[in-house]
N, C-alpha and C positions, 0 to 999 in steps of 0.2 A: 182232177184234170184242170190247166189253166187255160186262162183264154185262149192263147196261142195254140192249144189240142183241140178246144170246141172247134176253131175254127177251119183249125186244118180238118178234122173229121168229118164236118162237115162239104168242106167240100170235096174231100171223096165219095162221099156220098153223093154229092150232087156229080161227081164225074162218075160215080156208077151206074146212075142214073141215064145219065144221057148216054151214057154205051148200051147199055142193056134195054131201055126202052126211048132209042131213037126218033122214033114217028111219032114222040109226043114231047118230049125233052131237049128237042133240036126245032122245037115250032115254039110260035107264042099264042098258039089255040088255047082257048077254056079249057079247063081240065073239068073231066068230069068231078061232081060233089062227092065227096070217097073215095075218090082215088086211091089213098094212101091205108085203106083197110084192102083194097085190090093189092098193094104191093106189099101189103105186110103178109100178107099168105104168099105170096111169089116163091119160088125154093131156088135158092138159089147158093153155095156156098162162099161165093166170097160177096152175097149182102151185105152191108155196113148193118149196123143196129138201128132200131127201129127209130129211136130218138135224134137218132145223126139225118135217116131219113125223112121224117117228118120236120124238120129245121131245114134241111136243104128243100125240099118244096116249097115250103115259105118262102126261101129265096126266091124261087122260081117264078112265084104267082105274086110277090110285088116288083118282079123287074117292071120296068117305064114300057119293053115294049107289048108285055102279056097285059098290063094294063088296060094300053091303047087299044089290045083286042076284047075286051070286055064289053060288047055293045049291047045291046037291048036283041036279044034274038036270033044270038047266035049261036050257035047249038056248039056243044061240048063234045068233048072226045075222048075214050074209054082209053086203054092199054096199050091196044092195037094201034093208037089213032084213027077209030072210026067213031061217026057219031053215035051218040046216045041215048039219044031222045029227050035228053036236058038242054034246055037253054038258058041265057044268061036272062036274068029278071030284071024290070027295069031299077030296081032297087040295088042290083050289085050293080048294072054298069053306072050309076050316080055314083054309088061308093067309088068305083073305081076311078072315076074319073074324079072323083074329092081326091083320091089316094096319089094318083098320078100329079096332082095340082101338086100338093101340099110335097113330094120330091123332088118335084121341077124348085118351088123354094128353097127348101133346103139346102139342094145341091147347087142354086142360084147363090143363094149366102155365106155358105161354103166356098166357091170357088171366092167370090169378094172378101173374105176373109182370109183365104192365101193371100190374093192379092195386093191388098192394102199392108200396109206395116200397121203395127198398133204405133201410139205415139210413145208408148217405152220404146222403143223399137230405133224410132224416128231419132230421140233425141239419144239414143246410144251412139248410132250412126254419127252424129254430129259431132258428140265427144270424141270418141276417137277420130275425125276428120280431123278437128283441132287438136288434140294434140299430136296427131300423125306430123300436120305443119309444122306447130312448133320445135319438135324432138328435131326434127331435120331442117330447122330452120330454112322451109321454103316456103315464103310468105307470097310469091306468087302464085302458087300453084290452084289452078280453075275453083278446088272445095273452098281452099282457105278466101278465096275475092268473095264466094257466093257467100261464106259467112259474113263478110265485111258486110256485104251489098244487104244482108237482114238484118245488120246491125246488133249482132250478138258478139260480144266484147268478151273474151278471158283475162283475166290477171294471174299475171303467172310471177 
């Protein structure tokens, strides 16, 4: 299986998930610790496999917003959606919130990297601006003065 099948599998999984167990999979409440040994016994026929399961949880328990629900004492939720008598330790809401930090990053540096052009990028643009001018000899046009105006010279 290639990438493009893990992925998709997984997220059928993750959308079987949220159909079949709703009151947990449609919230960003703790999940109880095992959960995912509750759902491997689940019967169910059209379950995904266990390994598509267990990867689509993951999903689910690093989104940004189930993060932000990780606090120090908040009690966890079984199947049902009902508590558990598990709380979140002060040890996993630190993690979580290291965890939430470090995607806020990512997803920070990510977006500034669509954003900006690389400077390959930059000076492609450029060439082809210049010789766009040139081939159509139209030496006023707005790109061709701004290259003037930076003093970058072609000899043709």
């Amino acid at each position: 299986m290639g990438k493009q099948g893990f992925y998709r599998n997984r997220q059928i999984a993750y959308d079987w998930l949220k159909s079949t167990f709703p009151a947990i999979f449609r919230r960003d409440t703790p999940l109880k610790l095992g959960i995912h040994r509750d759902i491997l016994v689940f019967e169910d026929e059209n379950k995904p496999a266990n390994v598509h399961i267990r990867h689509a949880i993951a999903i689910h328990v690093s989104r940004s917003a189930y993060l932000a629900r990780m606090k120090e004492g908040v009690e966890r939720i079984d199947l049902e959606g009902l508590g558990c008598d598990q709380f979140v330790s002060e040890e996993e809401a630190v993690a979580a919130k290291e965890k939430r930090r470090a995607l806020h990053e990512h997803f920070k540096a990510k977006k500034k990297e669509r954003n900006e052009p690389s400077q390959e990028e930059t000076s492609r643009k450029v060439l082809e601006s210049i010789l766009s001018c040139h081939s159509t000899n139209i030496v006023s046009s707005s790109s061709c003065n701004i290259i003037k105006q930076n003093h970058i010279v072609l000899f043709v």
